[in-house]
C-alpha positions in Angstrom: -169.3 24.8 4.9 -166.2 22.9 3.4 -166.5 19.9 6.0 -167.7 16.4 4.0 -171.2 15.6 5.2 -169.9 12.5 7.0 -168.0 14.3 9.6 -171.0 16.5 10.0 -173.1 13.4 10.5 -170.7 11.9 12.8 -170.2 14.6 15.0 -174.3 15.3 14.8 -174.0 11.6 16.4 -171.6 11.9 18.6 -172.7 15.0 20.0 -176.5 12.9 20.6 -174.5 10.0 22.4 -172.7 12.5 24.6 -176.5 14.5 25.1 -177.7 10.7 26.0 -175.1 9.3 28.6 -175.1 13.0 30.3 -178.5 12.8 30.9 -178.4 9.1 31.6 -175.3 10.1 34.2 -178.2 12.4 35.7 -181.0 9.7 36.1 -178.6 7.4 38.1 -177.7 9.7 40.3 -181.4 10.6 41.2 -182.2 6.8 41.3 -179.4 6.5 43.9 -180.4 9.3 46.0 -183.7 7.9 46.4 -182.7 4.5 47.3 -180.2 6.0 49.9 -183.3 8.3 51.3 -185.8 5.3 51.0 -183.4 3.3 53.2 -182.8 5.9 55.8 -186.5 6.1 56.3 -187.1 2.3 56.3 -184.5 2.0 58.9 -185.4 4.8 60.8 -188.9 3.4 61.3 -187.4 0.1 62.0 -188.8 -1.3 58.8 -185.4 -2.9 58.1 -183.1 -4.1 60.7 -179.7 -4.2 58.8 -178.7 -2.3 55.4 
C-alpha cells in the first residue's frame, strides 16, 4: 500500500465512529419501541389516564 499511514488511521477511525452511531441509531430505536409498547399497555390497563 502507497497510502500514508495517517489516512489509513483516519479512515480506521472514521469507519469506528460510523460502526458506533449505526449501532447507537439501532439502540434508540429499540428504546423507543419499548416506551411506545410500555405505554400502550399502561394505558390499556388504565394504569395511566392521559399520555
Amino acid at each position: 500500500l502507497n497510502l500514508p499511514i495517517i489516512l489509513i488511521i483516519i479512515y480506521i477511525n472514521l469507519k469506528l465512529l460510523y460502526n458506533y452511531l449505526v449501532k447507537l441509531e439501532t439502540i434508540n430505536k429499540k428504546r423507543f419501541i419499548i416506551n411506545i409498547i410500555l405505554r400502550r399497555e399502561l394505558y390499556e390497563n388504565r394504569k395511566i389516564i392521559e399520555i
